[in-house]
N, C-alpha and C positions, 0 to 999 in steps of 0.2 A: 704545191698546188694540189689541192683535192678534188676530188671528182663528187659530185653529187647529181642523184638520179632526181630529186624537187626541185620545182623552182623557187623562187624567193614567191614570197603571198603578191605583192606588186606587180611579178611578171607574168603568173598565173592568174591575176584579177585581168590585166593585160588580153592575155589569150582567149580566158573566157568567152570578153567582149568580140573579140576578132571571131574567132571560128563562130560564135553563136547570132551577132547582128552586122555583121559588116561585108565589105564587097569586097570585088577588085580578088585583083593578086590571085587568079585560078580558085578563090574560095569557094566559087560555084562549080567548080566541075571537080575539086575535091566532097564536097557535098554530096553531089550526085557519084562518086563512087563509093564515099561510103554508103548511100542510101542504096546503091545499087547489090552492095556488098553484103546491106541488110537484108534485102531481100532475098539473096540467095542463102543466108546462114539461116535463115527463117524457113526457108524451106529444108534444106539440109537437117534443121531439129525436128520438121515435121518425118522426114526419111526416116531419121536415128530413132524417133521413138516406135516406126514399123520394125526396124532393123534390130531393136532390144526389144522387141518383144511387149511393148509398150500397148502396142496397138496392135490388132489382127489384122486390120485391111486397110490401104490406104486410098480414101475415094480419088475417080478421076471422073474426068468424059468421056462418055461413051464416042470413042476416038477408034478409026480403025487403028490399028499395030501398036494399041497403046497395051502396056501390063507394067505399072509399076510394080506391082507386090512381083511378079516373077521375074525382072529385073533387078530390083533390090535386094529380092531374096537371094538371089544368083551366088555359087562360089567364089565368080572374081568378087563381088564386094564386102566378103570378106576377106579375102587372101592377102590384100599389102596387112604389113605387122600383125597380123593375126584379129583385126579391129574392121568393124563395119567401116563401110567406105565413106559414110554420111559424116562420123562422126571425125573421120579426119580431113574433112570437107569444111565443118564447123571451122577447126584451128585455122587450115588454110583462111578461112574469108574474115577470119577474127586481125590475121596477121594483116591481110589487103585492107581490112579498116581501120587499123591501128595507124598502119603507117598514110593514109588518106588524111587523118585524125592528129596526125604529128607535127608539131611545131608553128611557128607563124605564120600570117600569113607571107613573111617578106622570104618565108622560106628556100626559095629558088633563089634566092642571094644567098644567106645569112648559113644555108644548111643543102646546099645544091646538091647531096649526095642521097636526103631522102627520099624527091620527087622523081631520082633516076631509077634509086630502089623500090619505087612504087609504079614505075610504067614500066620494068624488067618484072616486077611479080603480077601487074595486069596483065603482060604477053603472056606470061607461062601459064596463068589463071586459063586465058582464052584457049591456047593449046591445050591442057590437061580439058578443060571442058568439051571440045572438040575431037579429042583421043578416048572420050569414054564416048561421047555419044555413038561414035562411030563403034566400036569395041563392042556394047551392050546391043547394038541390033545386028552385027557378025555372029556373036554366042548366042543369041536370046531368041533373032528374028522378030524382034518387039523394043519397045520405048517406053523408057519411063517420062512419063506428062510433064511429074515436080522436075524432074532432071531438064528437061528442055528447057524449062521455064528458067529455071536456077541458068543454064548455060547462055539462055538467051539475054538473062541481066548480065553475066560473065561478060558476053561478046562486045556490050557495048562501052567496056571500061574503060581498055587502053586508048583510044580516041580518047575521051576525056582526062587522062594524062598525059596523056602524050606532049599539049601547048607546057606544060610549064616543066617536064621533062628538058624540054627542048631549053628555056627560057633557063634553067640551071645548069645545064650542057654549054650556052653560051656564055652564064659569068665564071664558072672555070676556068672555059678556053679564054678568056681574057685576062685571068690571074695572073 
């Protein structure tokens, strides 16, 4: 038996159809985590290019307690691996929309250990976004605008995994 990472053209012509015009089966609120997810790696590249140096200043609202650039610029977000914090922000929401992005729609049968993998990485998502926000106004006394924005798409994900989490949780436990 060998293992191969493609699918056959048939089951990827298959898929295409599914993930791109079809319903049912949590495809809508896998949709919306990945678009959710888009949003925030979108902002995350807009961060990474203040963070390398790309850009000088990153516009906001005139928001009271807002400073992204003094936020961003901050020691902690550089300090995990020695890497701005945006751009390992990027990877993180690359991985939460891959696996959004992963497999059929009948997934929650066929592959019930994805959609469990992807409502344990939206919790962690929601925590880490809720552990810096809190973290950057303790050191800063200030908020980053993009960072809210980015945490406020974060917050709304696990609710949208969560039905078909559940709905793969059940055909295990029936195996």
């Amino acid at each position: 038996m060998s293992l191969s990472l493609r699918l056959p053209e048939n089951q990827a012509r298959r898929l295409s159809q599914e993930l791109r015009c079809e319903a049912g089966d949590f495809l809508a609120q896998r949709r919306a985590v990945a678009g959710l997810g888009l949003v925030s790696a979108g902002i995350m590249g807009l961060i990474a290019f203040y963070q390398l140096g790309l850009l000088k200043h990153l516009p906001e609202p005139p928001l009271p307690k807002m400073s992204t650039d003094k936020v961003t610029a901050s020691p902690e977000a550089y300090a995990l691996l020695a890497t701005p914090d945006a751009v390992l922000g990027l990877g993180s929401y690359a991985v939460t929309i891959g696996l959004a992005a992963t497999g059929a729609k009948d997934r929650a049968r066929s592959q019930p250990w994805i959609p469990l993998v992807l409502a344990a990485k939206t919790f962690g998502d929601t925590f880490q976004a809720a552990r810096l926000a809190l973290a950057e106004w303790r050191k800063n006394k200030a908020l980053c605008f993009w960072c809210l924005v980015a945490a406020t798409a974060t917050f709304a994900t696990p609710m949208l995994a969560l039905p078909e989490a559940r709905e793969a949780w059940r055909n295990l436990r029936s195996e």
